[in-house]
N, C-alpha and C positions, 0 to 999 in steps of 0.2 A: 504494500500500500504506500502510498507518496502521498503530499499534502501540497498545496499552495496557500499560503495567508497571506492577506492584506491588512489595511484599516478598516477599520470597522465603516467611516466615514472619508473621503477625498473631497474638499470645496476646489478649487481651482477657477481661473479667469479674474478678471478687474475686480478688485474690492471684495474681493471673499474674505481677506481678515474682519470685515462685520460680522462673520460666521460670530465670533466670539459674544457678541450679546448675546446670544442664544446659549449659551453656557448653562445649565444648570449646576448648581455647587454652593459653596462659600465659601473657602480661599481655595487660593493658587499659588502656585512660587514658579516666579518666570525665572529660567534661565538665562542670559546672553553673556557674548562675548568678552572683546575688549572694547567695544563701546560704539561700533558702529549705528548699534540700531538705535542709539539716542539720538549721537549725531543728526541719523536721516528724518526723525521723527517717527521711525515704527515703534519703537517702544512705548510713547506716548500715547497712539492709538491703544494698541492693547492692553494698555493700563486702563482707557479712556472707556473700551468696549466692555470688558471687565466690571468696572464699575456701574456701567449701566447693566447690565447682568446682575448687580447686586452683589459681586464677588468681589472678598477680601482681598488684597493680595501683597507679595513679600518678596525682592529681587536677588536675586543672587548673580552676581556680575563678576566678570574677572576669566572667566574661563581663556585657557591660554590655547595656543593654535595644537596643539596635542596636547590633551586636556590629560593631566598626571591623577594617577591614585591617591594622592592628598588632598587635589580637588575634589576629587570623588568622596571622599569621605566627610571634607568638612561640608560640602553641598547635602549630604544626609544627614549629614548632624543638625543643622541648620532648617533643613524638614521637620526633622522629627520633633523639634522644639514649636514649628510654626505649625504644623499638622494640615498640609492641605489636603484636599479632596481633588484638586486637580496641579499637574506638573505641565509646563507652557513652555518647552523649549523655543527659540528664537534667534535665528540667525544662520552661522555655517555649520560644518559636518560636526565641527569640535563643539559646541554649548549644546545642542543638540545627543550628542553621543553620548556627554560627559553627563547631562542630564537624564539619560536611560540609565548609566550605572548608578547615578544616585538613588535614582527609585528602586534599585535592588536594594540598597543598602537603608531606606527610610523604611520602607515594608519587612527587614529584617536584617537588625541591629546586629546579631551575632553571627550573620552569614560574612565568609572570608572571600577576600579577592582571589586565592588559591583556588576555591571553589568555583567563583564567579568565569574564571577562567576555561574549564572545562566544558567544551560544547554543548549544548542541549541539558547543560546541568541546573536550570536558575530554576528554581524554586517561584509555583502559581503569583505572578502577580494579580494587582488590582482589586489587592485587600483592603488599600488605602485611598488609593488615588489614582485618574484616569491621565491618560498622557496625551497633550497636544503638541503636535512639532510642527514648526514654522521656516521653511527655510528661507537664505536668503544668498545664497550661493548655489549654481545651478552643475549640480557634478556630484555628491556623496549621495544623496536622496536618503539619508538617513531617519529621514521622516516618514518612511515606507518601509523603511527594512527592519531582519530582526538581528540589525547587528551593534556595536559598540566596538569602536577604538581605545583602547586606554595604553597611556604609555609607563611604562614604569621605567623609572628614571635612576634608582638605583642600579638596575643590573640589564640597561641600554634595553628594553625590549620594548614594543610596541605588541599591545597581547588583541587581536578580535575577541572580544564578546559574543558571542550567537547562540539565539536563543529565539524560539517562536514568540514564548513569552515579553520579549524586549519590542515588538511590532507596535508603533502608537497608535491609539485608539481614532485617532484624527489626524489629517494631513490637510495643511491650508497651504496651496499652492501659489501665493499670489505674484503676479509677475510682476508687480510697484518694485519689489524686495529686490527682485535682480537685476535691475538697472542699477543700481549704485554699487557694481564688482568694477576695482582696475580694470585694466587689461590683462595684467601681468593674472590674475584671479580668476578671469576668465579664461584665459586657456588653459590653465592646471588642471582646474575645476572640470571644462569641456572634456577637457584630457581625459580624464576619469570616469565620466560619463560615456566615452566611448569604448574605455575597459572593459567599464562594468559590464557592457552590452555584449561588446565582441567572448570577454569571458564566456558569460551566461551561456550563450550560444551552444559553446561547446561543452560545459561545465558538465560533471558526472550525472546529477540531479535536475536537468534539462530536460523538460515536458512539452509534449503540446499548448501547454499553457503559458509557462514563458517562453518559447521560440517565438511567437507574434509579437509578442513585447519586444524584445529585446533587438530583432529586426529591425522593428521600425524607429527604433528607438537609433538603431546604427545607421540607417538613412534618415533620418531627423537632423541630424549632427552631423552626418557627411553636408547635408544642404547649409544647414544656419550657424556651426558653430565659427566660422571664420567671422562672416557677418557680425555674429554676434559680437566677438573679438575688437570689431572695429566700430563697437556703438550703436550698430543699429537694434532701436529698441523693436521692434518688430521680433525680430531674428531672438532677442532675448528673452521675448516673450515665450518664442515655439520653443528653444534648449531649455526652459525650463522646466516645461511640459515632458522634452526628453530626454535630461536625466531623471526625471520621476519614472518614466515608463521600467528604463536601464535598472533605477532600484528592486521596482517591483519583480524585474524578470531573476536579476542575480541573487536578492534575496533568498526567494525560494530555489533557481537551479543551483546556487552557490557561486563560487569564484575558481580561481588558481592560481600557478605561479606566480603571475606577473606582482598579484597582491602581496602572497608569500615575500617575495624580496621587495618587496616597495615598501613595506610592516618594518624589516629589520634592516636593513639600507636607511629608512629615515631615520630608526630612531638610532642609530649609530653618528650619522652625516647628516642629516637632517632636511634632508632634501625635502621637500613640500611635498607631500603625496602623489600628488597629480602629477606632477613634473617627472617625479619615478615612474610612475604607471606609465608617460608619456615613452619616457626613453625605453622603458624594458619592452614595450609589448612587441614591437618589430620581434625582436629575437624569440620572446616566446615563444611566436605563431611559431616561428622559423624550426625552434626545436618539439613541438605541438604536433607537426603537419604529417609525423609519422602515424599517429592513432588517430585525427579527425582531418585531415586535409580535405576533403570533400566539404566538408563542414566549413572551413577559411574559403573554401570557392564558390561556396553557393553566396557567402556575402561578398564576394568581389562582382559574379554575376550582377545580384540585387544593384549594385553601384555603377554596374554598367564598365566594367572594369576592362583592361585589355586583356587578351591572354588567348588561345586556346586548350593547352593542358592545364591539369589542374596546379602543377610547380610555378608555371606563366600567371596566373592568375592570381598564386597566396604570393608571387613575388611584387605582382601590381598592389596585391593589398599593401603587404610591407611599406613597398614607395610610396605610397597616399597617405599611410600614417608617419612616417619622415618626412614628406612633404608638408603634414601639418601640419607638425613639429617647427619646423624650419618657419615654416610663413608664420608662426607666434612667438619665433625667439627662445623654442626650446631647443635645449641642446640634443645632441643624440649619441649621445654615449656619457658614463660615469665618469670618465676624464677629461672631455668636454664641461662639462659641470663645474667644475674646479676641483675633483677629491686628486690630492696626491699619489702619487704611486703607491708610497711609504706605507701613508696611511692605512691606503687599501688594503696591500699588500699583508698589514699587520692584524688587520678584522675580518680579513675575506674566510677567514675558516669560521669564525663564530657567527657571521651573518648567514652563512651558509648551512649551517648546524639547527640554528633556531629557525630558519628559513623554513626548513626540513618539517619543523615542530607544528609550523603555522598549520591555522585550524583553515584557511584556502587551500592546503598541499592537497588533502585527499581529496578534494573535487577535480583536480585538475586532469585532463583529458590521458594523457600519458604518465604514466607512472617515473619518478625520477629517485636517484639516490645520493645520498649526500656528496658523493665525488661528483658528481654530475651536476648537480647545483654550484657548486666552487666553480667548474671549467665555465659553465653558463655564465657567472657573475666578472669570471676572466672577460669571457668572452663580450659581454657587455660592458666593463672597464674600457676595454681597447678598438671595439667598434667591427670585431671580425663577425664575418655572418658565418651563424651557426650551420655546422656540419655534420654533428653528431645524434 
């Protein structure tokens, strides 16, 4: 038997954050970042809707761009004193994510991150309080997924979360929120949005149910994410709509390598997520194509791609995703990036080790082994296409 979940509820289109009058409850405790959503005036409205809903509410602000385990904990301590009935995440993947693991830890105090850790392990939420997420960056869709990033900062590791139970009860899509991403924001973000998709696709746990998603979610983004890139609000409207779809499909098909080292790569080097996902995925496909290549050619087909054999065709995909790279200023390779040799050279076994561990590894289409993750990470250091 297999499962697909969603939210319970998706608003989506102009001014859906009015969703929020319609709240029933009496408090809340909003999430947000480092302070964007005051800056643009969203946080204001959802205080503003809130209150006409008759709901209390309590801010918890600060969350950093990989939201660490002490955020996590002092954001549930901080719950458990104000006692909402409802949790309001607001903003990008990180106040969002960081607010999914608080709600494990508000709903139970003596449950361990050790635990929290292990797949499909979290303990029945929604004993306490029901979760809203808001995004405001179009790329994590964390707002639809049942997963959580948390970095632990003691021993360099960025750990996923997953768990059906972490899915929020509500997604408010509103496209206001993704007009105000850099550029530099937008293409990590898009970046990752097109992962999420191309993963999915192939992913072990890939249904008739997320293949349509996840599709069109990869030609959504083939069209508007450059667009987007260069401000057109139009364009940022539709990518936001299609990294929600990308959430929904990887959620439930799950992910792979590409996430696997983008997880332990950042939190070593600190590459922004997306920007990893951006540069690995080329080489993935590349070492991928042995157990689903069909699978990378039917999306270069959908794209209209050149090629006649299917090698011609995951090689056009490859160039369109380097191509995209390029035309947003990302690099395409780990030494391109700035990481040292040295450096590399001295972490490459332990990013490759825990790589190994990550909770994407067992989705991933082909089975890999820890030697074979290292030459991969080489091999994406120095820019060589995969041969193995």
């Amino acid at each position: 038997m297999s499962r697909f979940t969603l939210p319970r509820d998706i608003y989506f289109g102009e001014n859906s954050l009015e969703e929020l009058k319609k709240l029933e409850g009496n408090k809340a405790v909003i999430v947000i970042g480092g302070g964007s959503m005051k800056r643009f005036g969203f946080l204001q409205k959802v205080e503003d809707y809130l209150k006409e809903a008759g709901i209390q509410t309590k801010l918890i602000e600060g969350v950093e761009p990989d939201p660490s385990v002490e955020t996590v904990m002092n954001g549930a301590k901080a719950m458990r004193d104000f006692e909402p009935d409802w949790i309001i995440a607001i903003g990008g993947g990180s106040p969002i994510d960081a607010a999914k693991a608080m709600w494990i830890f508000y709903e139970y105090p003596d449950f361990t991150f050790e635990k929290a850790i292990i797949p499909f392990g979290i303990p029945k939420l929604r004993q306490k309080a029901r979760f809203v997420a808001i995004p405001s960056t179009s790329g994590t869709a964390s707002e639809v997924t049942s997963f959580s990033v948390i970095t632990d900062y003691k021993s360099k590791i960025k750990y996923p979360l997953a768990d059906f139970n972490l899915t929020p009860d509500i997604a408010i899509i509103d496209p206001a929120l993704a007009q105000t991403m850099p550029k530099k924001l937008t293409a990590h973000t898009g970046m990752d949005a097109l992962t999420h998709a191309i993963e999915a696709y192939v992913a072990g746990l890939r249904s008739d149910f997320s293949d349509p998603l996840a599709m069109h979610a990869i030609t959504m983004i083939h069209k508007y994410l450059f667009k987007s890139y260069e401000e057109d609000k139009e364009a940022r409207s539709h990518m936001h709509i299609a990294q929600c779809l990308a959430g929904m499909a990887f959620s439930n098909a799950l992910l792979g390598i590409t996430h696997s080292m983008a997880h332990k790569v950042g939190a070593v080097f600190h590459i922004p997520h997306g920007c990893a996902n951006a540069i690995f995925l080329p080489y993935v496909i590349d070492f991928n194509k042995k157990a689903c290549g069909e699978r990378y050619a039917e999306i270069a087909r959908k794209l209209e791609l050149s090629g006649n054999t299917q090698d011609e065709l995951i090689d056009s995909l490859t160039k369109l995703i380097q191509d995209m790279d390029k035309s947003m200023n990302i690099p395409l390779t780990m030494k391109d990036y700035g990481i040292e040799e040295n450096d590399f050279n001295e972490n490459v076994d332990f990013i490759a080790h825990n790589a190994i561990e990550d909770a994407c590894t067992g989705a991933n289409p082909r089975k890999i082994t820890e030697p074979e993750m290292k030459k991969l990470l080489q091999y994406i250091y120095s820019g060589k296409k995969v041969d193995f």
